[in-house]
Biotite code that builds the C-alpha atoms (Angstrom):
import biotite.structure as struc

atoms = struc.array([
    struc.Atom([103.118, 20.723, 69.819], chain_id="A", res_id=1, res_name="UNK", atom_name="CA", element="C"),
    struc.Atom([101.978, 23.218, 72.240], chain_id="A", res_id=2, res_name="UNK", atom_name="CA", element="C"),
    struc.Atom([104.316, 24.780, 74.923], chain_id="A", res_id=3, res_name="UNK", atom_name="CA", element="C"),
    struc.Atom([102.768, 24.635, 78.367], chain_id="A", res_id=4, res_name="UNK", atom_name="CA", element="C"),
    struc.Atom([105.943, 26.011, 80.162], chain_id="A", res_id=5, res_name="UNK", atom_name="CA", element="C"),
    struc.Atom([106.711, 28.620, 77.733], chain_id="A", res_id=6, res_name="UNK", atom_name="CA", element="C"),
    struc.Atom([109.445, 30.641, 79.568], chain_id="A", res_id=7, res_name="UNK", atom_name="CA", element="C"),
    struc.Atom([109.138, 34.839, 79.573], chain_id="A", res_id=8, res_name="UNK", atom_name="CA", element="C"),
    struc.Atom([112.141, 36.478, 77.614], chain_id="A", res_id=9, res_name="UNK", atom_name="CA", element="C"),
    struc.Atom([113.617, 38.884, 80.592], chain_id="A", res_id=10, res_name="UNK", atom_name="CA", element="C"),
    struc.Atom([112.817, 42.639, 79.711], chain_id="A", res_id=11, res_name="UNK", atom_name="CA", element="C"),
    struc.Atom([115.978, 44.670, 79.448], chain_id="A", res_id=12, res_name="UNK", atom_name="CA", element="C"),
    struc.Atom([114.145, 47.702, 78.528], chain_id="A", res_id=13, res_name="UNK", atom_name="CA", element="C"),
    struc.Atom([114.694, 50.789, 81.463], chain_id="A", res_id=14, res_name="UNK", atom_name="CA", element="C"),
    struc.Atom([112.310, 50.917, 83.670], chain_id="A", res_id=15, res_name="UNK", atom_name="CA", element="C"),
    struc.Atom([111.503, 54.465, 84.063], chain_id="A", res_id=16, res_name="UNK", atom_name="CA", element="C"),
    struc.Atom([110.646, 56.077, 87.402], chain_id="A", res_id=17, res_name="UNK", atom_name="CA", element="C"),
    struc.Atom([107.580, 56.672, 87.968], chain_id="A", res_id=18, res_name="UNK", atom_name="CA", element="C"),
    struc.Atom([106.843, 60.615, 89.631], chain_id="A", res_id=19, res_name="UNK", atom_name="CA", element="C"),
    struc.Atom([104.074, 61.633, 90.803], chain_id="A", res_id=20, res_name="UNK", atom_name="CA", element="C"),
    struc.Atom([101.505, 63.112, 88.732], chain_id="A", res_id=21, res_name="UNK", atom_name="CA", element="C"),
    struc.Atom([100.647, 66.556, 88.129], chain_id="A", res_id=22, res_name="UNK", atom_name="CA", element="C"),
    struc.Atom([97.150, 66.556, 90.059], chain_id="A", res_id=23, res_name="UNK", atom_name="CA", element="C"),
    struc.Atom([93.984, 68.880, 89.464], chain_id="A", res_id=24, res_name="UNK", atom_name="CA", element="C"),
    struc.Atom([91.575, 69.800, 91.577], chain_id="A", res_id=25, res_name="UNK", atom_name="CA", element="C"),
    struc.Atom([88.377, 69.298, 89.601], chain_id="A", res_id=26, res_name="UNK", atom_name="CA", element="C"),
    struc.Atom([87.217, 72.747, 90.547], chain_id="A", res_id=27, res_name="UNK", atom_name="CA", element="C"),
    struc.Atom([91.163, 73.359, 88.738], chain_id="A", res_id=28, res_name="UNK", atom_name="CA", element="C"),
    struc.Atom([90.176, 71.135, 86.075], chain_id="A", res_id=29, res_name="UNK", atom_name="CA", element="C"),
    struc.Atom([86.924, 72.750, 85.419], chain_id="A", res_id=30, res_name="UNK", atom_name="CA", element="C"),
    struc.Atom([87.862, 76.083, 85.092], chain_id="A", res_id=31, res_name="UNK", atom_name="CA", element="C"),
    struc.Atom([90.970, 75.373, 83.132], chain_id="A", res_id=32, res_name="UNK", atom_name="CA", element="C"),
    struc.Atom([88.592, 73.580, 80.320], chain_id="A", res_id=33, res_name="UNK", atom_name="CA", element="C"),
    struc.Atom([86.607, 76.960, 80.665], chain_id="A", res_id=34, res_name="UNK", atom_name="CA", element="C"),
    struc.Atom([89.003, 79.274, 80.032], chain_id="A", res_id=35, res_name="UNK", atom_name="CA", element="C"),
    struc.Atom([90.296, 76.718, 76.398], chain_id="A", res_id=36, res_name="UNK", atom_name="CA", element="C"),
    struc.Atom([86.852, 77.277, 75.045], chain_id="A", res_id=37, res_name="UNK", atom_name="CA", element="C"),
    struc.Atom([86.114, 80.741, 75.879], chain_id="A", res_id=38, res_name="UNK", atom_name="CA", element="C"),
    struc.Atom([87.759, 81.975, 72.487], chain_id="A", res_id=39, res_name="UNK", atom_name="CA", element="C"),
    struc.Atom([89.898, 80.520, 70.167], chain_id="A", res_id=40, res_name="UNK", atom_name="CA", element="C"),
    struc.Atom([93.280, 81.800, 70.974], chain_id="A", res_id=41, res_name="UNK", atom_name="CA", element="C"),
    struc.Atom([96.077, 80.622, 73.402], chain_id="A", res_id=42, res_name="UNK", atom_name="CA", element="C"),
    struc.Atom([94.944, 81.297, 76.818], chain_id="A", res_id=43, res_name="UNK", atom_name="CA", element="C"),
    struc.Atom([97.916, 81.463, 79.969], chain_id="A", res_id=44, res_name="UNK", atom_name="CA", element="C"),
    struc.Atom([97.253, 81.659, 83.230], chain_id="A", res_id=45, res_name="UNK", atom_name="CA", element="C"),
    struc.Atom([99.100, 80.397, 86.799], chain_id="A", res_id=46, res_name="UNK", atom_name="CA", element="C"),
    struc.Atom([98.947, 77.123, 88.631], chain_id="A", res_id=47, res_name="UNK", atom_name="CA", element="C"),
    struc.Atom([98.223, 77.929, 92.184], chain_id="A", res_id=48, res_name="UNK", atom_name="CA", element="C"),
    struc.Atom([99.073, 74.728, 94.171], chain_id="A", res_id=49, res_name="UNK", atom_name="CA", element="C"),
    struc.Atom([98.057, 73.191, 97.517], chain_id="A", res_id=50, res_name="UNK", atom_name="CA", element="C"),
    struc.Atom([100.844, 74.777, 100.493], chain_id="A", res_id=51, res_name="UNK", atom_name="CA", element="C"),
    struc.Atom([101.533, 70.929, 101.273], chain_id="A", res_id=52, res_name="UNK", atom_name="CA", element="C"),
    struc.Atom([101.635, 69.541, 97.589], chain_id="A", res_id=53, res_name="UNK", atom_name="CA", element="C"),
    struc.Atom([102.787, 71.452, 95.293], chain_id="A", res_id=54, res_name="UNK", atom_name="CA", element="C"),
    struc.Atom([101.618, 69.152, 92.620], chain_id="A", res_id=55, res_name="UNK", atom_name="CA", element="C"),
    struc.Atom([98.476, 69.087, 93.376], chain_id="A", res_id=56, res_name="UNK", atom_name="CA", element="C"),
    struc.Atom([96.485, 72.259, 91.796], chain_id="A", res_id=57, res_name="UNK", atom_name="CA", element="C"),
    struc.Atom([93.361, 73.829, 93.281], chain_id="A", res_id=58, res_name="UNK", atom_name="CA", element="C"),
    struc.Atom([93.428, 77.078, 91.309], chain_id="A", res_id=59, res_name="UNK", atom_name="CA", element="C"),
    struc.Atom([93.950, 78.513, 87.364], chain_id="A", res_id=60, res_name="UNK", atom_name="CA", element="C"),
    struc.Atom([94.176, 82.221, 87.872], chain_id="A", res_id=61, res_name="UNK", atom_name="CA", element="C"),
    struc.Atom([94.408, 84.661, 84.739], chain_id="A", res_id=62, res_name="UNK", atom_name="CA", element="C"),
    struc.Atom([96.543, 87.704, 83.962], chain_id="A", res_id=63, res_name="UNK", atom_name="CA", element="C"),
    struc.Atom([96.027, 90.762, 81.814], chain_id="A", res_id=64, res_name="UNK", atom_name="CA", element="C"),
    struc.Atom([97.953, 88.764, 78.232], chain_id="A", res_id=65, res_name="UNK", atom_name="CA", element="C"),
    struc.Atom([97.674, 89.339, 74.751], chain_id="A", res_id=66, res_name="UNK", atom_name="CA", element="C"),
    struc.Atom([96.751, 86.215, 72.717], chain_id="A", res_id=67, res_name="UNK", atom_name="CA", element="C"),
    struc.Atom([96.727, 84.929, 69.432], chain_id="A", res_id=68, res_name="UNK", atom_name="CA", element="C"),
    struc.Atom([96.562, 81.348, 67.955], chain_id="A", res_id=69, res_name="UNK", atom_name="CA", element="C"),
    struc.Atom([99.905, 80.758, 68.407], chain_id="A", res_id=70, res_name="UNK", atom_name="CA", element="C"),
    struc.Atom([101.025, 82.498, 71.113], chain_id="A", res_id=71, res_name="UNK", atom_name="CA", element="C"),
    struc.Atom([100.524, 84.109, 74.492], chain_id="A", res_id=72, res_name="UNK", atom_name="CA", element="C"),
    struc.Atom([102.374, 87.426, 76.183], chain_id="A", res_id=73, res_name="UNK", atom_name="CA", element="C"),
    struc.Atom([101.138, 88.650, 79.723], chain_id="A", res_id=74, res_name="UNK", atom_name="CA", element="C"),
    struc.Atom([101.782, 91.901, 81.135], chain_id="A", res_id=75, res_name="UNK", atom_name="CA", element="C"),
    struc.Atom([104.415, 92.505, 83.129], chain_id="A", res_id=76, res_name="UNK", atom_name="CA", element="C"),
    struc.Atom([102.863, 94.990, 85.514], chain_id="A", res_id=77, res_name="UNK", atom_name="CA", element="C"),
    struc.Atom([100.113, 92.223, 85.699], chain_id="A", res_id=78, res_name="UNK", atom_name="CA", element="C"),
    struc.Atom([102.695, 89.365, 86.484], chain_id="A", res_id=79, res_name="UNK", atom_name="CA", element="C"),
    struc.Atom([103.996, 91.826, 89.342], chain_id="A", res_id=80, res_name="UNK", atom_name="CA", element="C"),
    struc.Atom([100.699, 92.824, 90.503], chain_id="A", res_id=81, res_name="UNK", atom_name="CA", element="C"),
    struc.Atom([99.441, 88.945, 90.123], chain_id="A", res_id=82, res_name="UNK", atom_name="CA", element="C"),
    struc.Atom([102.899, 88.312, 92.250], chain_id="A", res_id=83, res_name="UNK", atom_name="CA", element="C"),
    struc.Atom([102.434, 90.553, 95.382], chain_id="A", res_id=84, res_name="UNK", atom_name="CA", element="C"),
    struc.Atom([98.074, 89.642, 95.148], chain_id="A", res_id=85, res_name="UNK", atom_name="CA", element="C"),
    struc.Atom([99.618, 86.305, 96.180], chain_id="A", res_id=86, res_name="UNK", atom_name="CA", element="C"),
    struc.Atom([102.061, 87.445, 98.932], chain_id="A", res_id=87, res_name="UNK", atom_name="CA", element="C"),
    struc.Atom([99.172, 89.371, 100.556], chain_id="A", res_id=88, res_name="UNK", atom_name="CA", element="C"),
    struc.Atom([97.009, 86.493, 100.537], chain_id="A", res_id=89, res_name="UNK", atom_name="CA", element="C"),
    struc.Atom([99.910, 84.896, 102.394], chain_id="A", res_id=90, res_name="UNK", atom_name="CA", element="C"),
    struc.Atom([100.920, 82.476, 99.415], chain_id="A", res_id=91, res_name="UNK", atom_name="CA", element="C"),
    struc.Atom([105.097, 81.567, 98.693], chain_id="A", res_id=92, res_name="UNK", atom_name="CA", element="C"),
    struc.Atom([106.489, 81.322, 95.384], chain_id="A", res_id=93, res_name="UNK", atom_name="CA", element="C"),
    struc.Atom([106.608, 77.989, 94.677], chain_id="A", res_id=94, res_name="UNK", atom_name="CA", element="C"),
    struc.Atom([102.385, 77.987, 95.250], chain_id="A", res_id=95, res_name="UNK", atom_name="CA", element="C"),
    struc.Atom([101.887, 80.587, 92.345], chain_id="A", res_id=96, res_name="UNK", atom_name="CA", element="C"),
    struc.Atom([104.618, 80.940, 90.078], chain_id="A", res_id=97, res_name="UNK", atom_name="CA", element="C"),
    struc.Atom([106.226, 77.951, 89.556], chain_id="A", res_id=98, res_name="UNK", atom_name="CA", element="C"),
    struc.Atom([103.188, 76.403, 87.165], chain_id="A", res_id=99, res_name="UNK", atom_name="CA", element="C"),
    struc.Atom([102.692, 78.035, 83.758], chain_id="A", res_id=100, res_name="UNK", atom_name="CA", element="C"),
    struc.Atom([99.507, 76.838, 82.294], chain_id="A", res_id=101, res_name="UNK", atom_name="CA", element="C"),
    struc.Atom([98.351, 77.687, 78.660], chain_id="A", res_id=102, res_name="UNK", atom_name="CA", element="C"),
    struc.Atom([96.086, 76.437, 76.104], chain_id="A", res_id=103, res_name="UNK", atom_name="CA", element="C"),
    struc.Atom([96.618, 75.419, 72.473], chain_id="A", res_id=104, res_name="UNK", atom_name="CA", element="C"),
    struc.Atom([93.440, 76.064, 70.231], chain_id="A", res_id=105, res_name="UNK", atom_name="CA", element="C"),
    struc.Atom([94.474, 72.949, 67.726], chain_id="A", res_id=106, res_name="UNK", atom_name="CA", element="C"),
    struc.Atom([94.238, 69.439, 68.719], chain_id="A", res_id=107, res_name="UNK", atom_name="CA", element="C"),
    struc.Atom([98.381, 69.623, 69.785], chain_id="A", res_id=108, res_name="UNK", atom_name="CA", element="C"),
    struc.Atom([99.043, 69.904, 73.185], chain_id="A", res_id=109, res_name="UNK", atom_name="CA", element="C"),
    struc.Atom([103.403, 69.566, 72.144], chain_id="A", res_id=110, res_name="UNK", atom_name="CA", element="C"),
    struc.Atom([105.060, 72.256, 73.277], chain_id="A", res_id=111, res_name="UNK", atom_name="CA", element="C"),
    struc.Atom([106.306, 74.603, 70.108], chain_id="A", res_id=112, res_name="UNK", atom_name="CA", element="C"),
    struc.Atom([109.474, 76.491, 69.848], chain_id="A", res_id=113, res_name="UNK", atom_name="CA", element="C"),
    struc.Atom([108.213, 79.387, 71.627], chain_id="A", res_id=114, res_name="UNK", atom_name="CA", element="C"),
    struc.Atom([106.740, 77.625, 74.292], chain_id="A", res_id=115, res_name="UNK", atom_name="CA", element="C"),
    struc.Atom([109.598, 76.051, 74.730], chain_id="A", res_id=116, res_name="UNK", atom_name="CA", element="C"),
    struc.Atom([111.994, 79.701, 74.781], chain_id="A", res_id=117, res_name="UNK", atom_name="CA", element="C"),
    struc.Atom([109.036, 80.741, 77.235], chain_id="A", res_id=118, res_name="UNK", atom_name="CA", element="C"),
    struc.Atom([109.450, 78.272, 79.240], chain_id="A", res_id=119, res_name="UNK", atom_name="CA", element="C"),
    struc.Atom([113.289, 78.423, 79.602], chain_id="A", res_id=120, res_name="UNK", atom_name="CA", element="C"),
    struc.Atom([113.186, 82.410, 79.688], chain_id="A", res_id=121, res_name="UNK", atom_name="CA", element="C"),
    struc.Atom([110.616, 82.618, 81.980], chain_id="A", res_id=122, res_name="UNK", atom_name="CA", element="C"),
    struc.Atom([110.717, 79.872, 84.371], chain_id="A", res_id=123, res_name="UNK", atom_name="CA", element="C"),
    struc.Atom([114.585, 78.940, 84.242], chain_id="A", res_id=124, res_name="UNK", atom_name="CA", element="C"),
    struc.Atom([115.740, 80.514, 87.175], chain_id="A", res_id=125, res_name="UNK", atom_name="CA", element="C"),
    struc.Atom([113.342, 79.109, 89.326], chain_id="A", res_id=126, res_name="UNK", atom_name="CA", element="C"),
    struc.Atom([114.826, 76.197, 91.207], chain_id="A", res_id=127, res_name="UNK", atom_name="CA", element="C"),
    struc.Atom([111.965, 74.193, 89.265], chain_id="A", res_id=128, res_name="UNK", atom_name="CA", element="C"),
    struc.Atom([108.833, 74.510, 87.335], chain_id="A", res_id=129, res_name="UNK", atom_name="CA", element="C"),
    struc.Atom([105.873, 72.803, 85.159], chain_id="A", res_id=130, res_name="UNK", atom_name="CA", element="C"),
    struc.Atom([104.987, 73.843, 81.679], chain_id="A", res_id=131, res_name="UNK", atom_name="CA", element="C"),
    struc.Atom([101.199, 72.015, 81.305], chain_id="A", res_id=132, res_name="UNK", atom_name="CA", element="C"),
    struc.Atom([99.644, 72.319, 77.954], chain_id="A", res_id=133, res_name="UNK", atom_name="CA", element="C"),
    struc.Atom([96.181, 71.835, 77.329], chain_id="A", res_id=134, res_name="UNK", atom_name="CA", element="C"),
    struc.Atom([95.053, 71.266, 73.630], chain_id="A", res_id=135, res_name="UNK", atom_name="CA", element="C"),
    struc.Atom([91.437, 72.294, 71.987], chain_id="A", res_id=136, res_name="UNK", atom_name="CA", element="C"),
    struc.Atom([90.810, 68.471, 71.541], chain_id="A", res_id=137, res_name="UNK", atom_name="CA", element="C"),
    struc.Atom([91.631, 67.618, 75.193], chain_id="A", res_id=138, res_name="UNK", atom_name="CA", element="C"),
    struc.Atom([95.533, 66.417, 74.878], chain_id="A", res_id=139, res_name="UNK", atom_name="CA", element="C"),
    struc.Atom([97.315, 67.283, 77.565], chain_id="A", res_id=140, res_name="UNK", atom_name="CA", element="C"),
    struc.Atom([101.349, 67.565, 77.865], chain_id="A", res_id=141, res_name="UNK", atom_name="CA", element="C"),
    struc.Atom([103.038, 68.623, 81.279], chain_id="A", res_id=142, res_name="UNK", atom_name="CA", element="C"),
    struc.Atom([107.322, 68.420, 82.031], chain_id="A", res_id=143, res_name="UNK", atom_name="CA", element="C"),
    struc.Atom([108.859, 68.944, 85.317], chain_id="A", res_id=144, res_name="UNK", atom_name="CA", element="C"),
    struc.Atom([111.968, 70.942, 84.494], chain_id="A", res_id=145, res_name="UNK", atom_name="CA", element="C"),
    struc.Atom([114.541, 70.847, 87.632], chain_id="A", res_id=146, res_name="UNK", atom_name="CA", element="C"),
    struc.Atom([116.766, 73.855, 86.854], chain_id="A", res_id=147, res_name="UNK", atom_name="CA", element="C"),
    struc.Atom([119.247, 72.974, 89.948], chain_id="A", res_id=148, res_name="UNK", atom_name="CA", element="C"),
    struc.Atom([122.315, 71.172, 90.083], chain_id="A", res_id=149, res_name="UNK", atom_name="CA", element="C"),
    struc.Atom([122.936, 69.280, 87.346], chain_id="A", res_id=150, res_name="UNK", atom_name="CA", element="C"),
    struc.Atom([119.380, 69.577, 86.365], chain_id="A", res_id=151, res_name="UNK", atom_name="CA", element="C"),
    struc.Atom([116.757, 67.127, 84.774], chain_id="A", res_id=152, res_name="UNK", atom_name="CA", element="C"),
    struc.Atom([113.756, 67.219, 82.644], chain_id="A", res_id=153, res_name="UNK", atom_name="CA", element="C"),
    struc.Atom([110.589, 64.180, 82.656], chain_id="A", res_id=154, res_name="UNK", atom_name="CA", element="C"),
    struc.Atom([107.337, 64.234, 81.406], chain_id="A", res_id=155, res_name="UNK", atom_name="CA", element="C"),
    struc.Atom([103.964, 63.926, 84.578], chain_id="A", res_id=156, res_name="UNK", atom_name="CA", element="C"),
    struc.Atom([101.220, 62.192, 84.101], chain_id="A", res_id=157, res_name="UNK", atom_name="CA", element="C"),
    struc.Atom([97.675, 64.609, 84.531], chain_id="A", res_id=158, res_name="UNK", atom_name="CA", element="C"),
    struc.Atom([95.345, 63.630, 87.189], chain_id="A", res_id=159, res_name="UNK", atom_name="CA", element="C"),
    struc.Atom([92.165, 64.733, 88.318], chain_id="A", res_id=160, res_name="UNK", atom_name="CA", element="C"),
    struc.Atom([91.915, 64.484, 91.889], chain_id="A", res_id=161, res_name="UNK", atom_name="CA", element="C"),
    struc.Atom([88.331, 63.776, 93.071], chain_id="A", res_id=162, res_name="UNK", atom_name="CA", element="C"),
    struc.Atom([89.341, 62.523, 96.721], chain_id="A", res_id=163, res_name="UNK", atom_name="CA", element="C"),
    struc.Atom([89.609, 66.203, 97.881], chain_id="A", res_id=164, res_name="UNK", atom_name="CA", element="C"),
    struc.Atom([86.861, 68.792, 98.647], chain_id="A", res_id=165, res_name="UNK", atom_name="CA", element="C"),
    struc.Atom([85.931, 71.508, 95.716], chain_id="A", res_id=166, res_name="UNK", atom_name="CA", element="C"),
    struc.Atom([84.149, 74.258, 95.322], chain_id="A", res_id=167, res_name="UNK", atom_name="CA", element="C"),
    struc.Atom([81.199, 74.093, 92.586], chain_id="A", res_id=168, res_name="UNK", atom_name="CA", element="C"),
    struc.Atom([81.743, 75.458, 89.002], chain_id="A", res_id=169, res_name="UNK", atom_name="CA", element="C"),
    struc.Atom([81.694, 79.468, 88.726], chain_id="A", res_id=170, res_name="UNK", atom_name="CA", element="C"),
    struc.Atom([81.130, 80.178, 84.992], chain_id="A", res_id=171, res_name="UNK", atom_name="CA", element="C"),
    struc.Atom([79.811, 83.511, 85.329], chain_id="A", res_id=172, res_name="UNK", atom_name="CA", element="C"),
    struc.Atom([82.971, 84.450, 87.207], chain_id="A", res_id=173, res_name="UNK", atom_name="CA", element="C"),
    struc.Atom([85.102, 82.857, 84.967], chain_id="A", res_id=174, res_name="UNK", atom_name="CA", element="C"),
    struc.Atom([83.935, 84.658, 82.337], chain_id="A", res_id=175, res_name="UNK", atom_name="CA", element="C"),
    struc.Atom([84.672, 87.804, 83.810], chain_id="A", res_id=176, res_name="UNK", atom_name="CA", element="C"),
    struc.Atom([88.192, 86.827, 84.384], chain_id="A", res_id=177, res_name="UNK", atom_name="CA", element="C"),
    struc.Atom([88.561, 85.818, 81.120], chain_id="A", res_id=178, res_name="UNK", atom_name="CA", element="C"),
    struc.Atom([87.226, 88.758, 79.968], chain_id="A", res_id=179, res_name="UNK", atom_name="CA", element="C"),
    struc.Atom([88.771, 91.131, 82.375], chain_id="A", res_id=180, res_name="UNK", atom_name="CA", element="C"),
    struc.Atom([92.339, 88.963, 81.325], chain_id="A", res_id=181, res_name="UNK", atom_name="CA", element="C"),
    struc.Atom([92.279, 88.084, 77.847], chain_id="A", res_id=182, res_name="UNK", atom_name="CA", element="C"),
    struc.Atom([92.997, 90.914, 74.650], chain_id="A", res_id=183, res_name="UNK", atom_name="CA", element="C"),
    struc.Atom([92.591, 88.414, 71.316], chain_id="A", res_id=184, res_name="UNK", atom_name="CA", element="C"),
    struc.Atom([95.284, 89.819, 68.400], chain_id="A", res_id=185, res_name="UNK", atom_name="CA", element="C"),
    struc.Atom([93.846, 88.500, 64.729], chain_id="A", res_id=186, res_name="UNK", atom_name="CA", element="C"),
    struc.Atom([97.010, 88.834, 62.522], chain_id="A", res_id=187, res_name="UNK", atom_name="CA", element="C"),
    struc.Atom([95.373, 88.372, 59.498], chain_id="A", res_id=188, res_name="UNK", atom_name="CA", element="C"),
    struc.Atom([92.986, 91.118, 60.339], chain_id="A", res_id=189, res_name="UNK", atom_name="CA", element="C"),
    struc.Atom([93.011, 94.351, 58.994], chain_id="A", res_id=190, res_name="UNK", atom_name="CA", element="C"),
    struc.Atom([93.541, 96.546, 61.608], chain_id="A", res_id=191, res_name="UNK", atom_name="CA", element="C"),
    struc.Atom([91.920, 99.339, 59.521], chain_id="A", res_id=192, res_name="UNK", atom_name="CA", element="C"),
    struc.Atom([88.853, 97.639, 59.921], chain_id="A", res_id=193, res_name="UNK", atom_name="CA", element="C"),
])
């Protein structure tokens, strides 16, 4: 006997909110994939985001940082100096230094212990913040952290936003930054050598 009427079983699983995502220009998105394959250490750099949507991000901007596979440290006198570069170009906060970007070279983009004391050192007294992960492979991960009131973590979804204007790709430049930005550590190297 076949059931023509066969009635749906109600779903009592949570329905989770949905947020909005955590958009990239492609000019962003570009750059971003750039700077992964330019060596193969951790990369970080800053989100800059759009003034009216702060989710949405148009720029990856690198820092003097010392990187190895597992791990990236910038410079503070380069955070400050990255810091009032933004004031000057008449930027707030929440536009440059509330989105910590960073690569993994492996094919994880889950955030590891460290990235996750980073993120809470770092970032936690900001009234919120993104930690986006990148991974060799092309994973992504990205949290929303809300650090007040009572607080609240969830996960965004990555978009790449082709509906807005974008400058074309800059390689050359982006080289330089990198270059100019990134000092690669080897443990396992002799430093004799």
């Amino acid at each position: 006997m076949i059931a023509l009427n066969k009635k749906k079983k109600p779903n009592h699983r949570r329905r989770r909110r949905q947020t909005q995502p955590l958009r990239f220009s492609p000019y962003a998105w570009a750059k971003l994939q750039f700077l992964r394959d330019a060596g193969g250490s951790e990369v970080g750099a800053f989100g800059i985001s759009d003034a009216s949507d702060l989710l949405l991000i148009e720029d990856v901007v690198m820092i003097d940082q010392v990187c190895t596979a597992v791990s990236v440290e910038f410079s503070d006198a380069a955070v400050a100096d990255f810091f009032d570069d933004q004031v000057d170009q008449g930027r707030v906060p929440e536009q440059f230094a509330r989105i910590w970007i960073h690569t993994h070279p492996g094919s994880s983009a889950h955030p590891s212990a460290t990235d996750e004391n980073t993120f809470a050192r770092c970032f936690g007294a900001s009234d919120w913040a993104v930690m986006f992960i990148l991974a060799k492979q092309g994973a992504t991960y990205s949290r929303l952290r809300i650090n007040s009131g009572p607080g609240s973590s969830t996960r965004l979804r990555r978009e790449i936003d082709y509906s807005i204007p974008f400058d074309a790709s800059d390689e050359s430049a982006w080289q330089d930054e990198y270059d100019r930005s990134v000092t690669v550590v080897d443990p396992f190297r002799d430093s004799r050598e």
